[in-house]
C-alpha positions in Angstrom: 32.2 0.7 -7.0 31.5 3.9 -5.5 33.5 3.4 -1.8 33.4 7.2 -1.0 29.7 8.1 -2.1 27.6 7.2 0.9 25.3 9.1 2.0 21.7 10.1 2.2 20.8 12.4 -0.5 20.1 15.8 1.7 17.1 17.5 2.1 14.7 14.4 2.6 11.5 15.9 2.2 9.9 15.9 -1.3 10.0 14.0 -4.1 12.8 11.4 -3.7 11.9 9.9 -8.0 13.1 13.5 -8.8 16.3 13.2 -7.1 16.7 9.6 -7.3 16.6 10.0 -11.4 19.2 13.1 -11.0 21.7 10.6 -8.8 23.2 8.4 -11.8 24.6 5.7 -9.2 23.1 2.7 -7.9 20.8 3.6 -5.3 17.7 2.7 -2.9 14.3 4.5 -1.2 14.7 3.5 2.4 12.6 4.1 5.6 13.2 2.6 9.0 10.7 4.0 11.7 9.2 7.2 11.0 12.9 8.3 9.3 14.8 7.5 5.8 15.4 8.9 2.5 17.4 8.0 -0.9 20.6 6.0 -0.5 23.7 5.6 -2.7 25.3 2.5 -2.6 28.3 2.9 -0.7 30.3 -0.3 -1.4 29.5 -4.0 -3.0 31.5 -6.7 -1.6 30.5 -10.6 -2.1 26.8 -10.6 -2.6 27.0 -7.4 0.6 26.2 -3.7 -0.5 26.3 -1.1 2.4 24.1 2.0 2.3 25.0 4.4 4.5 23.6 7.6 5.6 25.5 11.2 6.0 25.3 10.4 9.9 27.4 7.3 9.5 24.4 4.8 9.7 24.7 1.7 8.2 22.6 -0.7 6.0 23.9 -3.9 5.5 21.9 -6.2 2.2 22.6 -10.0 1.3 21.6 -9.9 -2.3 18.7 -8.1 -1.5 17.7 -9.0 1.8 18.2 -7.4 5.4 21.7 -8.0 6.7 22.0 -5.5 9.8 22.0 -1.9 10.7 24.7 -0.2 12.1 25.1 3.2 14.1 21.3 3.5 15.2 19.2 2.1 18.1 16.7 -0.2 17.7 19.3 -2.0 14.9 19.7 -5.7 13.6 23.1 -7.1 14.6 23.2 -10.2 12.1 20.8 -12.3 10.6 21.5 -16.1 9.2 19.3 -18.2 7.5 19.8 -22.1 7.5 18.4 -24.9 6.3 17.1 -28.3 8.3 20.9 -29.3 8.1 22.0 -26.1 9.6 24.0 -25.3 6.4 23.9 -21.8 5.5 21.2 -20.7 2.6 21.1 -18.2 0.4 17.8 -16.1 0.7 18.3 -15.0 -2.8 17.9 -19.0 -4.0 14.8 -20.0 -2.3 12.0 -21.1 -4.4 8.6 -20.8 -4.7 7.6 -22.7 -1.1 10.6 -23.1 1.0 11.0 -23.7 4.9 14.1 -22.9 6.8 15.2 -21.2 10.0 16.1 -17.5 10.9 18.7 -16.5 13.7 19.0 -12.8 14.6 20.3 -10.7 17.1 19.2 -7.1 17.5 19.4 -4.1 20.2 16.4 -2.7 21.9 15.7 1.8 21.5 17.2 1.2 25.2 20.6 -0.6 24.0 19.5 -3.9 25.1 20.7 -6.6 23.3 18.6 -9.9 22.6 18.9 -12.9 20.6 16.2 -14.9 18.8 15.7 -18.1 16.9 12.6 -18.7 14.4 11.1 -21.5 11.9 10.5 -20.1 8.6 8.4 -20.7 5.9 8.8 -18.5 2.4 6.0 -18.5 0.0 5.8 -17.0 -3.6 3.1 -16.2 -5.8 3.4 -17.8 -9.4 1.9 -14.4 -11.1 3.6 -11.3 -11.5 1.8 -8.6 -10.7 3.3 -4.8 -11.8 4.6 -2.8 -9.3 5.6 1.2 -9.4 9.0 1.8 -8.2 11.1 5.1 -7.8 12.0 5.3 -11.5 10.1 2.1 -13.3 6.9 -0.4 -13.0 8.1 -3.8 -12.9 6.6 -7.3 -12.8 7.6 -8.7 -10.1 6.5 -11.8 -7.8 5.2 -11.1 -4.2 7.1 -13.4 -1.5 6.0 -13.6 1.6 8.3 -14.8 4.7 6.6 -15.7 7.7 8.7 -16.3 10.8 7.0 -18.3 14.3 9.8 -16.9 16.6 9.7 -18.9 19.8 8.0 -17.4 22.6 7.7 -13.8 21.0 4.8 -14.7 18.1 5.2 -14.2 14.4 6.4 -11.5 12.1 5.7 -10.9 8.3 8.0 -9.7 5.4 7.4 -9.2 1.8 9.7 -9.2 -0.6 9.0 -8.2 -4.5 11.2 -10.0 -6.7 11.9 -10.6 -10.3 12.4 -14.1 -12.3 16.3 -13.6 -11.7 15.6 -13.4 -7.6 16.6 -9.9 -7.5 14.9 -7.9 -4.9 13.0 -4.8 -6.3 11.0 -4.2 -2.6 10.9 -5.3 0.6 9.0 -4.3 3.7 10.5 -6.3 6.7 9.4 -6.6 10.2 13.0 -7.9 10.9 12.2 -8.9 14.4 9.6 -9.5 16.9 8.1 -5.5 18.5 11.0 -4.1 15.3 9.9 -0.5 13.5 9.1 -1.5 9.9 12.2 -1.5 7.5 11.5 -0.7 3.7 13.6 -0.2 0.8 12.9 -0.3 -3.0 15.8 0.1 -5.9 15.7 3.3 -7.9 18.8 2.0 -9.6 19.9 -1.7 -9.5 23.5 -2.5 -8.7 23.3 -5.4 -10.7 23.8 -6.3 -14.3 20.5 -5.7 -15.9 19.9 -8.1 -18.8 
């Protein structure tokens, strides 16, 4: 993999499709507040990739799905998903109607740190419905993770996935009072079949 190409494509404004089908390297539209731009994958490591900007910012995906954020303030620390056990699970293996719970730790704009604990519950349509992406239209299943975070309310994702459980898009609320995080792939890291 491509360990010494990460960073954000310069000159953010414009058409990111364009430049996204000139970059021939794995890579993913990305906003996070009111900021963001096309990302080369910097590194895949165990199910990980790592996305990282030309100002050293960091973003961390579990096959697919919000890890952390690195070198920016408000940012997720870790994220863990576990089932009614406590066993780890793998986002990328849930099915259709799944419940589970979420741990995350995050720092505030003001470099306050919390910690927070929610009950999840993952729901996916059976239809695929096509969805426009950077360089292709997909069909792709809509997901929907709702978390009940206790004491602090609930927070939405969606995820836009394909019959293999790769995610195409996502827009995450990764935290209670969190700027929106969004990515979709302009170029998949994984094997396409």
């Amino acid at each position: 993999m491509l360990a010494t190409l990460g960073s954000m494509v310069p000159g953010q404004h414009g058409d990111l499709a364009a430049r996204a089908r000139k970059v021939p390297y794995a890579s993913i539209e990305l906003s996070f507040g009111r900021g963001g731009g096309l990302l080369v994958l910097a590194e895949e490591q165990g199910g990980l990739t790592f996305w990282q900007t030309a100002r050293n910012e960091t973003v961390v995906l579990r096959h697919g799905f919000l890890q952390s954020i690195a070198g920016i303030k408000p940012r997720l620390e870790m994220s863990k998903s576990m089932g009614a056990d406590g066993k780890l699970i793998s986002m990328a293996s849930l099915g259709s109607d799944e419940r589970f719970r979420v741990e995350r730790s995050w720092v505030d704009k003001k470099g306050v740190r919390h910690a927070g604990r929610a009950e999840a519950r993952w729901v996916c349509s059976t239809k695929t419905r096509a969805i426009k992406l950077p360089l292709t239209t997909r069909e792709l299943y809509k997901c929907t993770e709702t978390l009940d975070w206790a004491d602090r309310g609930e927070t939405r994702s969606v995820y836009w996935r394909d019959a293999g459980g790769h995610v195409w898009k996502a827009d995450v609320a990764a935290w209670p009072g969190a700027p929106g995080i969004s990515w979709q792939v302009a170029r998949p890291w994984w094997a396409q079949s």
